[in-house]
N, C-alpha and C positions, 0 to 999 in steps of 0.2 A: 792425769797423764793421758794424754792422745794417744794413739795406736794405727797402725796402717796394716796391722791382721786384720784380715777378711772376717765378716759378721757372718755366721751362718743362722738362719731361723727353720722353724722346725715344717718341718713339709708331710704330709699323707703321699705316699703312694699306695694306690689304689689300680689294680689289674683292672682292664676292660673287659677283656675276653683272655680266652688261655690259648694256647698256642700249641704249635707240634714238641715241643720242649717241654711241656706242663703236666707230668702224666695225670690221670685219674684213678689210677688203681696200682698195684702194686707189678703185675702183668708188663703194663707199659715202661713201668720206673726202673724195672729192671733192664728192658728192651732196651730203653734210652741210657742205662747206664754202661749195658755193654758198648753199644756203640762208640757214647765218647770215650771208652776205656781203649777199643780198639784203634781208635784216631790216630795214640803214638801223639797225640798233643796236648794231655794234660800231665806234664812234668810231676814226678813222686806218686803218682796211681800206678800200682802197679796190675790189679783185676778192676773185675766191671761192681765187686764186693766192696770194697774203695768209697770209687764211687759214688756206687749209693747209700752208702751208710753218710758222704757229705752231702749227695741232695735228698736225703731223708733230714738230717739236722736244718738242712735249709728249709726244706720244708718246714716244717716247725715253727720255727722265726718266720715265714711270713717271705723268703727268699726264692727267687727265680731258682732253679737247677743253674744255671750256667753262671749266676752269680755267686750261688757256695762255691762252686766248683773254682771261682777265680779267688774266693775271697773265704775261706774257710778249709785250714788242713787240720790231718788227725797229728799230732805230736807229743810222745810217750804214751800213747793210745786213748787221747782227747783230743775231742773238737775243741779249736781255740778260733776266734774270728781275727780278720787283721783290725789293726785300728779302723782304719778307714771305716771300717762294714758296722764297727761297732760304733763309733760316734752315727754313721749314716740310721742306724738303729732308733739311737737315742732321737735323732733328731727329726724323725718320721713320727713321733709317738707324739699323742695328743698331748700326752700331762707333762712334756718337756716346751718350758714355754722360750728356751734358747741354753743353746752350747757350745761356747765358743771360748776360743786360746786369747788369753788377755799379755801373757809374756811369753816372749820365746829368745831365747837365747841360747849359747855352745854349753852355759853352765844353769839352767834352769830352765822349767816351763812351768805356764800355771793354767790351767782352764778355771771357768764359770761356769755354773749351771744353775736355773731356776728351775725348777720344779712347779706345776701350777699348786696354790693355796702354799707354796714352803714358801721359807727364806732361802734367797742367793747362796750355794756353796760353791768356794773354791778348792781347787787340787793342785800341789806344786810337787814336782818330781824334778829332785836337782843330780849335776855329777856325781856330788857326794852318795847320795841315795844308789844312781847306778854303781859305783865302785864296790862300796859294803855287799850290795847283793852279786856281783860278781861279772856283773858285766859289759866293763872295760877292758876287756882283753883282747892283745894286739892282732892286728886287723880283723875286728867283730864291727857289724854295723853302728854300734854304740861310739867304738874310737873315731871311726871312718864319716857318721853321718850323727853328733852327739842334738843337735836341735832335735833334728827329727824323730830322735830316738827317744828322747827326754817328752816330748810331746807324746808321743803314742803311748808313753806309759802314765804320762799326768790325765790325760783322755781317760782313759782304761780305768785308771782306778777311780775317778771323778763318775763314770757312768757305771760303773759296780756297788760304787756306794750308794748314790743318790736314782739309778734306778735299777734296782736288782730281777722286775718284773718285767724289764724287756731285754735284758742280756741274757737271762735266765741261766746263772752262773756261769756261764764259755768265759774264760779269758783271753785275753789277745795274744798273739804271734811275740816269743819269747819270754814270757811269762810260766811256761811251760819248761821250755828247753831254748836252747841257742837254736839249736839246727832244726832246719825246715823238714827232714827227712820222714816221708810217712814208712809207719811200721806194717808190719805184713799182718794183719787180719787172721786168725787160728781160732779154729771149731773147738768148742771147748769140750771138755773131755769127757 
């Protein structure tokens, strides 16, 4: 069966140089975190603690600041990445030799993935799948946008199983919880 989904193959990004966004120390990372805290333009941060605790997880993974920061919230008090960040992950990584959606449909999706030296696995995430876990419910992303919703979770659990060494346990956006809502950060006691 032919397909006119898009093929993605896996790519390195590789920094040239770092930038005024790049801290080098911890000094800076906070510097830089109050700022874009103070912006007033990153929706659900409510301090500059926020923040940096996502461009610290970014950090991590290998991620610009400004790209956690679009593409990584805290939710029930965990970092989860969006799909997107997380397939872009997989497919940056040497020992993924392609990961790509072979079905998509309002009632299923399936991705591939090879692994270098594996065998080909696939991941299908259907309706059914979303209802039992509870996330058909009226007007939730799932009812409203079911492909896309169905993809993000066939993604997700397709690059948790097959590469556990570069998601490094984060799960994706609703996976977690429904709501995007970040929690308030408390000193512990």
């Amino acid at each position: 069966m032919e397909s006119n989904l898009a093929k993605f193959e896996p790519r390195t990004i590789v920094p040239t140089t770092l930038d005024a966004y790049t801290p080098t120390n911890f000094d800076q990372a906070l510097r830089i975190a109050e700022s874009f805290a103070k912006s007033g333009m990153l929706a659900g941060f409510a301090t500059k603690e926020q923040v940096l605790l996502v461009m610290a997880v970014g950090a991590e993974l290998g991620i610009p600041a400004t790209t956690a920061l679009r593409s990584i919230h805290i939710i029930s008090g965990k970092p989860v990445m969006s799909a997107d960040l997380m397939a872009a992950r997989v497919l940056a990584s040497p020992a993924c030799e392609y990961f790509r959606c072979v079905d998509s449909t309002d009632e299923s999706a399936t991705y591939e993935t090879k692994r270098r030296g594996n065998p080909p696995v696939k991941q299908t995430f259907t309706a059914a799948d979303a209802k039992r876990a509870g996330l058909m419910k009226s007007g939730s992303n799932h009812e409203k946008y079911p492909r896309v919703m169905l993809r993000h979770r066939a993604s997700a659990e397709l690059a948790r199983l097959v590469y556990p060494d570069v998601i490094l346990g984060l799960y994706v956006e609703g996976e977690i919880a429904e709501s995007r809502t970040v929690e308030p950060l408390t000193a512990a006691p």
